[in-house]
Backbone as JSON, one array per atom type, in Angstrom:
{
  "sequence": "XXXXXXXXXXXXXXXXXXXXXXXXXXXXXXXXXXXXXXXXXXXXXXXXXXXXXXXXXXXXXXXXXXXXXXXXXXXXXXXXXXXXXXXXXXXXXXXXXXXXXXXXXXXXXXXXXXXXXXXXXXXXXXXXXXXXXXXXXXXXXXXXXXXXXXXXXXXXXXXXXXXXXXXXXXXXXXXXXXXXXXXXXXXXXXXXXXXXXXXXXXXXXXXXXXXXXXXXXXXXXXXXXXXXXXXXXXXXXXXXXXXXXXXXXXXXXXXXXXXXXXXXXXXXXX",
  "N": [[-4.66, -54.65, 39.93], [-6.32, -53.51, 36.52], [-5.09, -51.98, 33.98], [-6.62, -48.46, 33.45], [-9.7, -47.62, 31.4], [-10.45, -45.67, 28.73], [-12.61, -44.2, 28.93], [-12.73, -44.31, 32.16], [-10.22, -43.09, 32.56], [-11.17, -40.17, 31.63], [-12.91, -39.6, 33.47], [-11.99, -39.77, 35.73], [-10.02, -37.88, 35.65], [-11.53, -35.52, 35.41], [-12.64, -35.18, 37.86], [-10.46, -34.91, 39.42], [-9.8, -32.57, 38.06], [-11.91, -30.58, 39.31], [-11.97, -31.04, 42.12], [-9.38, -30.03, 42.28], [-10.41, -27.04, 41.76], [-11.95, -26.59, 43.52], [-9.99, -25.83, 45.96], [-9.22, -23.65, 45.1], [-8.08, -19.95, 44.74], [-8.32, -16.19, 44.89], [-5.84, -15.7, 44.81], [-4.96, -16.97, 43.35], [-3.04, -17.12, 39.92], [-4.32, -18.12, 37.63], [-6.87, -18.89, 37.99], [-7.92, -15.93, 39.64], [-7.49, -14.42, 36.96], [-9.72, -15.69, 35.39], [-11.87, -15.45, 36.63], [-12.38, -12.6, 36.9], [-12.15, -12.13, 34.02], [-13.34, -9.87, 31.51], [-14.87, -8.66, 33.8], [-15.39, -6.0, 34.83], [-16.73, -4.81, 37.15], [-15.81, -6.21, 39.3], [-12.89, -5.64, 39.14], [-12.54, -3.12, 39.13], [-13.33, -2.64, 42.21], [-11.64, -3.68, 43.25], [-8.94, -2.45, 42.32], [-10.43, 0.28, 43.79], [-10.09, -0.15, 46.62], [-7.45, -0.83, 46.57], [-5.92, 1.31, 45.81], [-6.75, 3.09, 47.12], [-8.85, 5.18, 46.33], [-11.83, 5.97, 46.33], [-13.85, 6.58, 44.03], [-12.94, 6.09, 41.77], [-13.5, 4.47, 38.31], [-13.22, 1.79, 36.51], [-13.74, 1.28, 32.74], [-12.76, -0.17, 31.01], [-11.35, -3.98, 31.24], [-9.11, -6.51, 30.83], [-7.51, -9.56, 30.33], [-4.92, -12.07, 30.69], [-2.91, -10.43, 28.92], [-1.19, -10.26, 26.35], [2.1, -8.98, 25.47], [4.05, -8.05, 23.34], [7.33, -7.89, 22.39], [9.73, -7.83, 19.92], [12.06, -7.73, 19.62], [13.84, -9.09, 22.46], [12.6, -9.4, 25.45], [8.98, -10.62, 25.89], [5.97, -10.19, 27.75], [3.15, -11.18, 29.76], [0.48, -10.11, 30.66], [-1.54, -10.55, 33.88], [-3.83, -8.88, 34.22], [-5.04, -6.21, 33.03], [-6.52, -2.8, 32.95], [-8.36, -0.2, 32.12], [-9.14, 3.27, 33.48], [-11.32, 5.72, 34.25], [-10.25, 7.88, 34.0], [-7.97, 7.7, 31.89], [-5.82, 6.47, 32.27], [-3.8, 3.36, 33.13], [-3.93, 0.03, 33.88], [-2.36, -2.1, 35.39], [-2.56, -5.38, 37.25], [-1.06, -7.79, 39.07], [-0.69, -10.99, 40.55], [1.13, -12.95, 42.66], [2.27, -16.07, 44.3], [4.59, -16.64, 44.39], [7.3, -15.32, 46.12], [9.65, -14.67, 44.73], [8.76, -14.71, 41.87], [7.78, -11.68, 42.53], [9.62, -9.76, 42.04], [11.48, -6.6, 42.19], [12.67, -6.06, 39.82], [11.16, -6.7, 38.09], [8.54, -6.08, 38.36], [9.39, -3.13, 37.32], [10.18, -3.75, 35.1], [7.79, -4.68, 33.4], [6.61, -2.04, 33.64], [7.99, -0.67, 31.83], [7.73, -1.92, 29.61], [4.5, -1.83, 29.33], [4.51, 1.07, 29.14], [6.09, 1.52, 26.91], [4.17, 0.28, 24.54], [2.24, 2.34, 24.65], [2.36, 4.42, 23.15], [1.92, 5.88, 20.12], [3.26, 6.06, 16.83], [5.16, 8.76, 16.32], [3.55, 10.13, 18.06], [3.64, 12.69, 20.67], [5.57, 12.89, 23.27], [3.88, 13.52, 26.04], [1.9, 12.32, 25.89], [1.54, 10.14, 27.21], [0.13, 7.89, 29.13], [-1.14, 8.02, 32.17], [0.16, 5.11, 34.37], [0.41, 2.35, 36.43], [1.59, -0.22, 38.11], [0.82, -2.86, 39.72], [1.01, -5.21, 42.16], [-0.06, -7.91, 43.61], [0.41, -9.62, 46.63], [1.4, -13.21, 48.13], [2.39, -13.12, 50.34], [4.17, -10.92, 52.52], [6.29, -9.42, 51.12], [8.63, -7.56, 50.96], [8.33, -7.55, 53.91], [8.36, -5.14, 56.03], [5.46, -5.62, 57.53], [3.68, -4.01, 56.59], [0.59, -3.12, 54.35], [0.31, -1.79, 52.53], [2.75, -1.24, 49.96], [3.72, 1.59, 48.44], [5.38, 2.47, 45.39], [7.34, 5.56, 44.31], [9.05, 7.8, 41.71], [11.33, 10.3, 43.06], [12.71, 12.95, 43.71], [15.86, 13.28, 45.17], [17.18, 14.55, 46.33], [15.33, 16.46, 47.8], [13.29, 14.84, 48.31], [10.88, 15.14, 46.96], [8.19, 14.32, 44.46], [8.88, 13.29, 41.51], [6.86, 12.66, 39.57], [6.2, 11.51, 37.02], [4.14, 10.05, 36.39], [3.96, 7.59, 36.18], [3.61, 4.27, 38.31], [4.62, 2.07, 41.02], [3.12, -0.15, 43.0], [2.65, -2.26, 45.77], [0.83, -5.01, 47.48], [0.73, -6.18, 50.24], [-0.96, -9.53, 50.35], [-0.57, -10.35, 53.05], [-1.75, -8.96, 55.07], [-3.59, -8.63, 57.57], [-7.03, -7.15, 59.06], [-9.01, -5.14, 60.52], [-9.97, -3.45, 58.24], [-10.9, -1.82, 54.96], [-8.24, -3.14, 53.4], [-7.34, -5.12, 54.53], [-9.58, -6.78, 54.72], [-10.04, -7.47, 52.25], [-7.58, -8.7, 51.37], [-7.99, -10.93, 52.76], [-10.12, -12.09, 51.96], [-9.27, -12.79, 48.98], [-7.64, -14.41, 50.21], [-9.92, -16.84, 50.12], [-11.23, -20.28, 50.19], [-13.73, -20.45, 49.84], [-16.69, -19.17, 49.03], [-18.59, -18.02, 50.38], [-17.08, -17.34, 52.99], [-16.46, -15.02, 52.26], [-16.07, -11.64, 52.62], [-16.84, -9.16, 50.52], [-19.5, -8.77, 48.52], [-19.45, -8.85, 45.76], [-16.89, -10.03, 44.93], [-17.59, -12.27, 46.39], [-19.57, -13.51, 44.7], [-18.32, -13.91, 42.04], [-16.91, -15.62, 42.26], [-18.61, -17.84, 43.83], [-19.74, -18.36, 41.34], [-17.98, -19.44, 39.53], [-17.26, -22.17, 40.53], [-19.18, -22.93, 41.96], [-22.14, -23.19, 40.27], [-23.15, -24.78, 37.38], [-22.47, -24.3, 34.77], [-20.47, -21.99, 35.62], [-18.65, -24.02, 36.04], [-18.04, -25.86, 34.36], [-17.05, -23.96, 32.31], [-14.22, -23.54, 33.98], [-13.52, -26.29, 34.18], [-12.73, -25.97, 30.96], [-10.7, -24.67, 30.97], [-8.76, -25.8, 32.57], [-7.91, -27.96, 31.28], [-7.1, -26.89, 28.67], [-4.83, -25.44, 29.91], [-3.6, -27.69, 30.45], [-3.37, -28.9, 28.08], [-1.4, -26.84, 26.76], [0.49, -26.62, 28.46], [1.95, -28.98, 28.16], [2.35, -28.73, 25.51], [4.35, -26.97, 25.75], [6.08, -28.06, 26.68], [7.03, -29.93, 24.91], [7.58, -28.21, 22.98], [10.7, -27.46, 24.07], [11.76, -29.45, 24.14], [11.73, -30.11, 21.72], [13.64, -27.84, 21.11], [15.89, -28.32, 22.64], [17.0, -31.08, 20.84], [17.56, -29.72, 18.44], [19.72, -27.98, 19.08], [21.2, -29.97, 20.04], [21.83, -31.09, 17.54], [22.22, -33.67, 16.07], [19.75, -35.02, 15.34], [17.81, -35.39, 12.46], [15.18, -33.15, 11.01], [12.8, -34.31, 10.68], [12.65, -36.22, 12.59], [12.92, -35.36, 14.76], [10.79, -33.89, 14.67], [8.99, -36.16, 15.08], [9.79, -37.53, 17.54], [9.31, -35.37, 19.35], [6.72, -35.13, 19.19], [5.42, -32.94, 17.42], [3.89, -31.08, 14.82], [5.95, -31.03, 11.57], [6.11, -28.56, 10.11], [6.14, -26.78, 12.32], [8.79, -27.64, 13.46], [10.71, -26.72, 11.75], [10.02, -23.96, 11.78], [10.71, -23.77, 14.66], [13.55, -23.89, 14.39], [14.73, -22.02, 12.09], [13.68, -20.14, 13.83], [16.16, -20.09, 15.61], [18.23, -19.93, 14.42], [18.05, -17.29, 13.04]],
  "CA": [[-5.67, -53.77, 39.32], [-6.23, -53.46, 35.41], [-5.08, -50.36, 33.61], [-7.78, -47.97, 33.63], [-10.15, -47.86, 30.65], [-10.16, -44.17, 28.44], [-13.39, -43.29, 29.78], [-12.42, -44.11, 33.65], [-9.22, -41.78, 33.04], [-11.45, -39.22, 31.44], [-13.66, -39.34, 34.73], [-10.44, -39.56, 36.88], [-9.17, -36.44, 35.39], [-12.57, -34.89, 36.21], [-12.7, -35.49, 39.46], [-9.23, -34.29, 39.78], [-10.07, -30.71, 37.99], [-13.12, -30.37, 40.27], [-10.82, -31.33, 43.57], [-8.6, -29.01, 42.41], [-10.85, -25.9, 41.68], [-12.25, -26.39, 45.39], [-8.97, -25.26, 46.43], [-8.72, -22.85, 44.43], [-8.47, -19.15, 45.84], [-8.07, -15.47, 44.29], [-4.24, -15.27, 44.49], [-3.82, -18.21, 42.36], [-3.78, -16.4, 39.21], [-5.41, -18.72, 36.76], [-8.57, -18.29, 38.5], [-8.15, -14.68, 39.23], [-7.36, -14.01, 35.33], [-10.76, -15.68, 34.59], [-12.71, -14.67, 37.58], [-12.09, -10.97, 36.67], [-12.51, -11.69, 32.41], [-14.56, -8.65, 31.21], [-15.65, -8.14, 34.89], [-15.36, -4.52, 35.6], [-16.77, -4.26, 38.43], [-14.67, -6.91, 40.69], [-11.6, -4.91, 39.36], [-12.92, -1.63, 39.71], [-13.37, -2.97, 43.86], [-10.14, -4.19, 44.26], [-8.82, -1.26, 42.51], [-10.96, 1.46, 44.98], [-9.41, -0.36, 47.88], [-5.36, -0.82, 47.13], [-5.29, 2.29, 45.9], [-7.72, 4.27, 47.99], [-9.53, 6.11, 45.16], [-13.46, 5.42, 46.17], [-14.29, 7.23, 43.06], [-12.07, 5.23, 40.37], [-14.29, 3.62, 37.61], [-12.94, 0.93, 35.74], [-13.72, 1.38, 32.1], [-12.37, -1.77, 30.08], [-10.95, -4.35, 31.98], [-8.49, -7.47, 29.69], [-7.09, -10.73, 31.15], [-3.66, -12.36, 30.09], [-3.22, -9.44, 27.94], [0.26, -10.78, 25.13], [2.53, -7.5, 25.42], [4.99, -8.58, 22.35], [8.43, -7.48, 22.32], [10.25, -8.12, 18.86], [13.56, -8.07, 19.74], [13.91, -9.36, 23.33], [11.78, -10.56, 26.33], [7.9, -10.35, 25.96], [5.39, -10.71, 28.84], [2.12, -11.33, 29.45], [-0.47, -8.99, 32.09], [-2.32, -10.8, 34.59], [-4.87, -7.9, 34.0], [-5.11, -4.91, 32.08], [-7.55, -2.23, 33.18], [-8.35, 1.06, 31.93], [-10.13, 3.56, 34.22], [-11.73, 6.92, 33.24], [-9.08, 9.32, 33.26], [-7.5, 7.04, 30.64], [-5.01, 5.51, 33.27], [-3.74, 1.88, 32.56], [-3.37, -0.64, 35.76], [-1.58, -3.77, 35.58], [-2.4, -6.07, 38.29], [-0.61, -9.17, 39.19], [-1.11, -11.99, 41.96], [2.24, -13.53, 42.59], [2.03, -16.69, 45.18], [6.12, -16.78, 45.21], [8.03, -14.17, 46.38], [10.8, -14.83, 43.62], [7.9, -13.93, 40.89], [7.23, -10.44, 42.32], [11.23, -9.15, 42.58], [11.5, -5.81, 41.83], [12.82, -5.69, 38.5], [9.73, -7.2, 37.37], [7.98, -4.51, 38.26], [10.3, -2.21, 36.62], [10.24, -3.84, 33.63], [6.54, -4.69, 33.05], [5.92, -0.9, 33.6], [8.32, -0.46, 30.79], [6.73, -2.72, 28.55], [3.21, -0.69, 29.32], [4.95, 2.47, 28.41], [6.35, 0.94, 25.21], [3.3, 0.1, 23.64], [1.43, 3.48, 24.91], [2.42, 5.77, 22.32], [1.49, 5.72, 18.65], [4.81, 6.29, 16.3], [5.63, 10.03, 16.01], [3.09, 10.98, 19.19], [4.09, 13.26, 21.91], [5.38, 11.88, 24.99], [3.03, 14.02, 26.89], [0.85, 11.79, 25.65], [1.7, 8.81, 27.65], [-1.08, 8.28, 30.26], [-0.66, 7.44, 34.29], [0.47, 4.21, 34.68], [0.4, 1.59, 37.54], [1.91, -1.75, 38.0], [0.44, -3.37, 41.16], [1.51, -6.71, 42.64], [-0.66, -8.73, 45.08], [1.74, -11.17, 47.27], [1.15, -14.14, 48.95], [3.65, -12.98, 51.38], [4.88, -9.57, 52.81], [7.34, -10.08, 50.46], [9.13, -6.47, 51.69], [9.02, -7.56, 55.44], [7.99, -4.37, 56.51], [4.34, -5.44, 57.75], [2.96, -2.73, 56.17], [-0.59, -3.45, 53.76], [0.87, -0.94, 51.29], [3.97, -0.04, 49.7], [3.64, 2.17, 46.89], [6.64, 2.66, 44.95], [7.67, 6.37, 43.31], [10.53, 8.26, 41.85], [11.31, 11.39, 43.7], [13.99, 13.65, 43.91], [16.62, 12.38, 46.26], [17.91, 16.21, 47.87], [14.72, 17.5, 48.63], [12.3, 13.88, 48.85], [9.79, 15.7, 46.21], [8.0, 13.47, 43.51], [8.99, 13.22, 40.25], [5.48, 12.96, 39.09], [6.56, 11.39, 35.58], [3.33, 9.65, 36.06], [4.82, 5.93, 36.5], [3.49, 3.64, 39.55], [3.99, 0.65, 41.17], [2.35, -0.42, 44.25], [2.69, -3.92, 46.08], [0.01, -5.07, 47.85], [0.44, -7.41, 51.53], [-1.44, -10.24, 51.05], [-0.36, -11.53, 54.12], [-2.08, -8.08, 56.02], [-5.34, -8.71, 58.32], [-7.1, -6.48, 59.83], [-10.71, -4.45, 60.22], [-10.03, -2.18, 57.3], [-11.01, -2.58, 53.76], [-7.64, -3.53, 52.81], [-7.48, -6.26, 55.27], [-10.89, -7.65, 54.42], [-9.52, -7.74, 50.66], [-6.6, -9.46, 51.22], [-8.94, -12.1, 53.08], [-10.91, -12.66, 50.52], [-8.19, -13.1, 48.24], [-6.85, -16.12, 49.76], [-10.3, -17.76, 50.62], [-11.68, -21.13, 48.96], [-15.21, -20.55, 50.13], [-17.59, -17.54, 48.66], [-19.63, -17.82, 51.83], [-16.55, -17.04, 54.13], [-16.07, -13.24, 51.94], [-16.46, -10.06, 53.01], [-17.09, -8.68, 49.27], [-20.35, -9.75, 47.67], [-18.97, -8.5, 44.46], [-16.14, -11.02, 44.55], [-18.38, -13.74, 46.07], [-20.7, -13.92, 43.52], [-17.99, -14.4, 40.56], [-16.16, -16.97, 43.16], [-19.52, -18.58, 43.59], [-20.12, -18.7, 39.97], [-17.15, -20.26, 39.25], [-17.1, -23.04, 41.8], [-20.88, -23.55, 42.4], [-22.68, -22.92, 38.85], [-22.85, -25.76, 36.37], [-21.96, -23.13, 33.67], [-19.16, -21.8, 35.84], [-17.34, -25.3, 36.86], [-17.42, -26.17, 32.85], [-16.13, -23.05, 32.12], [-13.1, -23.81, 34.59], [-12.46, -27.3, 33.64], [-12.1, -26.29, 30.03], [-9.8, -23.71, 31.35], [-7.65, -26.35, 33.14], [-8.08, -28.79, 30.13], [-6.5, -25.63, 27.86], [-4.0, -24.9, 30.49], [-2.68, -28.7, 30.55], [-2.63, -28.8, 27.04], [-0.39, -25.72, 26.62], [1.98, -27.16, 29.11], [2.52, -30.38, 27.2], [3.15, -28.31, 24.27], [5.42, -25.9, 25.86], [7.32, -28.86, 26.85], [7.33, -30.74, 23.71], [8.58, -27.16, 21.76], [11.41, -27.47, 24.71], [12.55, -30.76, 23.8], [12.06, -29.89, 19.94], [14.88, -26.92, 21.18], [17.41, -29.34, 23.04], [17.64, -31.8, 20.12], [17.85, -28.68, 17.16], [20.52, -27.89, 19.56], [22.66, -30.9, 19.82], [22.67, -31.18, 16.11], [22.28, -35.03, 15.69], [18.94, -35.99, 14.72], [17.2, -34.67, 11.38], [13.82, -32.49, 11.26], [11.65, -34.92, 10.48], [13.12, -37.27, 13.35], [12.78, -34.12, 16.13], [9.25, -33.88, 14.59], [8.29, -37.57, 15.57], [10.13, -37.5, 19.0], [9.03, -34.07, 19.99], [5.7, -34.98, 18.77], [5.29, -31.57, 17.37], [4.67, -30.88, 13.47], [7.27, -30.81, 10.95], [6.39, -27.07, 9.96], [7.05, -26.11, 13.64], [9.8, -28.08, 13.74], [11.28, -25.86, 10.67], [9.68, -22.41, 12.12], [11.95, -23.5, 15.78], [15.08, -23.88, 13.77], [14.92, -20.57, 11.44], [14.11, -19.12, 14.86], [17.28, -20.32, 16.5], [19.45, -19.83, 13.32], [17.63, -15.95, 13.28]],
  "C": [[-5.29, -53.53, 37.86], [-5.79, -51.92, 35.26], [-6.98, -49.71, 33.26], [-8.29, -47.64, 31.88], [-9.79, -45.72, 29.96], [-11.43, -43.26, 28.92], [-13.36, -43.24, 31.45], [-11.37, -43.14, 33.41], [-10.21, -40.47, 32.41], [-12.33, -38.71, 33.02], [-12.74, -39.42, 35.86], [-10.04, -38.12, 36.67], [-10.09, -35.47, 35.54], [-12.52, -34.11, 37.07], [-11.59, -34.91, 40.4], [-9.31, -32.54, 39.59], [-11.4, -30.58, 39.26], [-12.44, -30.28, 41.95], [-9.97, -30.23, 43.41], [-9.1, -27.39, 42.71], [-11.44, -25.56, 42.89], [-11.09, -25.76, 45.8], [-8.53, -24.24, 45.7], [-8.88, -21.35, 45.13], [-8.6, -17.77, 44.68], [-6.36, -15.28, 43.82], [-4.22, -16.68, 43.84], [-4.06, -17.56, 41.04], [-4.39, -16.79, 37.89], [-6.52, -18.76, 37.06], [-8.76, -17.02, 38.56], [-8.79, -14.29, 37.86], [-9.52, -14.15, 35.04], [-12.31, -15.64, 35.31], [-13.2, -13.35, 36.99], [-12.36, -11.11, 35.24], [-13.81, -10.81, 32.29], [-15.72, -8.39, 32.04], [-15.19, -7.03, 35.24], [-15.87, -3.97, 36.89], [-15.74, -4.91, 39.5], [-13.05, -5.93, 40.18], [-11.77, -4.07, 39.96], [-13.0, -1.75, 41.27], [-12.47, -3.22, 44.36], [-9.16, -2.95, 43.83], [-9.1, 0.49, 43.13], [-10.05, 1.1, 45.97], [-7.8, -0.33, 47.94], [-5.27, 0.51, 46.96], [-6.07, 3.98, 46.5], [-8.25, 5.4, 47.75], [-11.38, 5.37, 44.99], [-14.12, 6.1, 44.79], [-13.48, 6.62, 42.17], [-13.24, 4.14, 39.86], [-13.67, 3.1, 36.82], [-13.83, 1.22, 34.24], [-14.11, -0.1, 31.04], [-11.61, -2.63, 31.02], [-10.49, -5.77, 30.62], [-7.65, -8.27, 30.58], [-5.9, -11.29, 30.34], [-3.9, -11.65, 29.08], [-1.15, -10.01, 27.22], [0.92, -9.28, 25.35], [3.67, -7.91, 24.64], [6.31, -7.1, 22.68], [9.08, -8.21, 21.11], [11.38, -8.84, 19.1], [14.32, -8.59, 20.87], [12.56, -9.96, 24.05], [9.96, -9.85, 26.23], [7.01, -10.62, 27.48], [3.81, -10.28, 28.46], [1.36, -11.03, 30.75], [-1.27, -10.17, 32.56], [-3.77, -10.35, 34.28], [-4.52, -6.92, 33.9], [-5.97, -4.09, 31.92], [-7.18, -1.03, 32.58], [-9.49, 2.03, 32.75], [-10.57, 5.03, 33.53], [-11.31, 8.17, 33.01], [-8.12, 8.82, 32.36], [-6.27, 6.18, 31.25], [-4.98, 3.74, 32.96], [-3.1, 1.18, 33.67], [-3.13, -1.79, 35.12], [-1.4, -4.28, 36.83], [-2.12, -7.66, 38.14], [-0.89, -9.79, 40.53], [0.34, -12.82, 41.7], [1.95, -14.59, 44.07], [3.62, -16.71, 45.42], [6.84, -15.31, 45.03], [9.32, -13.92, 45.15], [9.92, -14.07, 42.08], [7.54, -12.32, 41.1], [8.4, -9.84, 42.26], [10.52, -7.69, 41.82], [11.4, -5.14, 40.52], [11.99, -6.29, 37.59], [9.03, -6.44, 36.96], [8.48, -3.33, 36.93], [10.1, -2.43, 34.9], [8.31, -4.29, 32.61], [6.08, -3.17, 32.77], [6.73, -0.42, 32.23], [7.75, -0.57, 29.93], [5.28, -1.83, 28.22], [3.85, 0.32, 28.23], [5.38, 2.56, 26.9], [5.29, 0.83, 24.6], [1.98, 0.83, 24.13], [1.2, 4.66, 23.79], [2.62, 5.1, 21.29], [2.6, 6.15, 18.11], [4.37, 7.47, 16.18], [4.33, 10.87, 17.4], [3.58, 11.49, 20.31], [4.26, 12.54, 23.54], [5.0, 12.02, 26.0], [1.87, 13.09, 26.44], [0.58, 10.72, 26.54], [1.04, 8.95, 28.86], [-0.54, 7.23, 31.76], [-0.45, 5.7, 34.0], [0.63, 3.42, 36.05], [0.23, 0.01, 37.38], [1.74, -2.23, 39.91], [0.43, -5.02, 41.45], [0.74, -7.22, 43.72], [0.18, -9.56, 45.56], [1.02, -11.76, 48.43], [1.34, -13.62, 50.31], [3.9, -11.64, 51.51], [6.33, -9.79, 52.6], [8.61, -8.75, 50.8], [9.3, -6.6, 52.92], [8.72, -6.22, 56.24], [6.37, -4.39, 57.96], [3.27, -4.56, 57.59], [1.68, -3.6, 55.19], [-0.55, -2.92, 52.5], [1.7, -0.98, 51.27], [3.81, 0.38, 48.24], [5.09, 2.82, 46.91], [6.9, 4.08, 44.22], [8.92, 6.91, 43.44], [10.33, 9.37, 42.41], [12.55, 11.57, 43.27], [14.91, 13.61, 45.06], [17.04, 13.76, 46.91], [16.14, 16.49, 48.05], [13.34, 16.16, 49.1], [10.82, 14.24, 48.09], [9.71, 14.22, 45.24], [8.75, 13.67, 42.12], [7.8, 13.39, 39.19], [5.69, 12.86, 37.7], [5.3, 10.24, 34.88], [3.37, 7.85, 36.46], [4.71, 5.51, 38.15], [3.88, 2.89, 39.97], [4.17, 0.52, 42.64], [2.13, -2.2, 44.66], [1.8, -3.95, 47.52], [0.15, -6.4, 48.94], [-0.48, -8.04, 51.35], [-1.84, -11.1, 52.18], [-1.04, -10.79, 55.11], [-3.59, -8.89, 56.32], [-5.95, -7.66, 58.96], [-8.33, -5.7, 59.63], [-10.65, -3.52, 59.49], [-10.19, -2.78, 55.66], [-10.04, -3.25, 53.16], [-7.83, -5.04, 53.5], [-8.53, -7.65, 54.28], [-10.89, -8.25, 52.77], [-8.6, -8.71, 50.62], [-7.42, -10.79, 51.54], [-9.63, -12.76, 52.41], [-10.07, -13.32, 49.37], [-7.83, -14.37, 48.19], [-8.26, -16.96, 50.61], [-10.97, -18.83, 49.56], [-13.1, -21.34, 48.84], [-15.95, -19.2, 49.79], [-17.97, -17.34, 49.73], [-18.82, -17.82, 52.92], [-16.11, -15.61, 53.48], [-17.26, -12.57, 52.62], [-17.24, -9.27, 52.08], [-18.14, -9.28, 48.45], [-20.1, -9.94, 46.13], [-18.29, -9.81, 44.07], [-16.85, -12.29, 45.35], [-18.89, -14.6, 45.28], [-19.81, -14.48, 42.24], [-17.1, -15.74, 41.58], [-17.09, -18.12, 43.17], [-19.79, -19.0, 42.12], [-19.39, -20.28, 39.37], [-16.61, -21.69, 39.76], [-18.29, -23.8, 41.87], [-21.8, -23.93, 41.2], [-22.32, -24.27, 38.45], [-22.53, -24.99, 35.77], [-20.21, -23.06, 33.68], [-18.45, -22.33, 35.99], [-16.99, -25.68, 35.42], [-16.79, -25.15, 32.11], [-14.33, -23.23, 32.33], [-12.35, -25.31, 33.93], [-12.14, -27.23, 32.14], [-10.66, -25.67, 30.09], [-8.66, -24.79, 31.57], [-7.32, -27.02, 32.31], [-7.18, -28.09, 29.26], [-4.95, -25.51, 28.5], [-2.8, -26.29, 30.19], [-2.22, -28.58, 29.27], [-1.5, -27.6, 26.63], [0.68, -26.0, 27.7], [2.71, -28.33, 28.18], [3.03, -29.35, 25.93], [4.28, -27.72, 24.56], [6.65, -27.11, 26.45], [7.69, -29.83, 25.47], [8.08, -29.53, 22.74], [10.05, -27.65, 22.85], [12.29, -28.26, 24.43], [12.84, -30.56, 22.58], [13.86, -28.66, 20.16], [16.49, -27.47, 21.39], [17.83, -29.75, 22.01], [18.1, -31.08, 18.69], [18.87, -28.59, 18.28], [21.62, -28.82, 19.48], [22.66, -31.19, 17.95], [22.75, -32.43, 15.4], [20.97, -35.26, 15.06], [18.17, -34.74, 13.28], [15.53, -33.86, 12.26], [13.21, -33.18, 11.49], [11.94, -36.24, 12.01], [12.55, -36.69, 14.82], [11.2, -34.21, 15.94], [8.71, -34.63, 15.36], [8.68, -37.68, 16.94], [9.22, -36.67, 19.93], [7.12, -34.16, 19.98], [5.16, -33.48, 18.21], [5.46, -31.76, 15.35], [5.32, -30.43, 12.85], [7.47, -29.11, 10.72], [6.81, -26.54, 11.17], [8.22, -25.94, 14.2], [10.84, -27.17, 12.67], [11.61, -24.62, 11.44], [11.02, -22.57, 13.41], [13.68, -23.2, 14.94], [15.55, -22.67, 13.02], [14.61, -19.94, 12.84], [14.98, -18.93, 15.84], [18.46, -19.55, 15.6], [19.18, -17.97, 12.85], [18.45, -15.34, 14.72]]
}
């Protein structure tokens, strides 16, 4: 068989995003992310149910939200809601149990809190917070559908009430209650096997729609390219590392241009 022509691999690679996005579910969270973009209501639904506030209105709702850190490790929100007591939710979808550890948590809610308050504002200012984890897996072992996480006071078992959440969410629970029927939904690849018309309809969109399937494959198209790059800076890092080949040499290898190839090196030698 001949090598394949550039328009058969463009229609190969198609065919492949399309195959893929069939399988695609809610807990994977590149679909989530852009399921949920500046949909307020599908948050606002999945937020009524984990945290069992039928009256919580979603507000603003923001998708891979950048949370910069200067001087150490940055991260980047799944989703970034605001509801109408000024409350700020960070929800994640983790498919491996190694991605949701604890100190994830811990430190994402940090991050929030860091870039809550305006320089010289009161730290009564800093509004409710909640970092919520969806898991593949009953990644706790408990079999529980909930575990919400707070600090308390260890002699008497009182809250702390310093405002600071985080809540992990059994995907793996079933069962005739709204949480159940959420989690279900979560991991299905068919709109027309949910519970939630809310999240059907943007599942359907995205899947069924001509609109919504070109939407997705530019998405995946975007996504590949930003892997290739993030591996071509990677390689540009190794060989500024060993110290042997010039800029302009790392450039051409790394495929990556020369100014980048500069910017990595002042940011190693920084």
């Amino acid at each position: 068989m001949g090598r394949l022509t550039v328009t058969e691999q463009i229609d190969q690679k198609h065919e492949e995003d399309l195959q893929r996005l069939r399988g695609f579910r809610l807990l994977d969270d590149d679909f989530l992310t852009k399921c949920f973009e500046g949909d307020t209501a599908s948050i606002e639904l999945v937020l009524q149910i984990v945290l069992e506030k039928s009256d919580l209105k979603v507000l603003d709702v923001r998708t891979q939200v950048f949370v910069e850190n200067l001087l150490n490790r940055s991260v980047r929100l799944d989703i970034l809601a605001m509801d109408s007591t000024g409350a700020k939710l960070n929800v994640e979808v983790q498919r491996s149990d190694k991605g949701a550890g604890r100190k994830r948590a811990r430190y994402n809610s940090s991050m929030m809190d860091a870039n809550l308050l305006k320089k010289g504002e009161d730290f009564d200012k800093l509004p409710e917070t909640w970092v919520i984890f969806i898991t593949e897996n009953d990644v706790m072992g408990k079999g529980l559908p909930l575990y919400p996480i707070e600090r308390c006071f260890l002699g008497t078992g009182e809250r702390f009430e310093d405002g600071s959440h985080i809540l992990y969410v059994n995907g793996a629970y079933r069962g005739d209650t709204p949480i159940g029927k959420l989690m279900h939904d979560f991991s299905c690849t068919d709109a027309a096997d949910m519970y939630y018309g809310t999240l059907a309809d943007r599942v359907r969109f995205f899947k069924e729609s001509k609109e919504g399937i070109e939407i997705m494959c530019r998405a995946m198209e975007d996504m590949r390219n930003q892997t290739l790059k993030e591996g071509a800076i990677n390689s540009a890092k190794r060989m500024l590392a060993d110290g042997i080949l010039t800029l302009e040499k790392i450039a051409e290898y790394a495929g990556l241009p020369l100014d980048e190839v500069k910017k990595l090196k002042a940011e190693r030698t920084a």
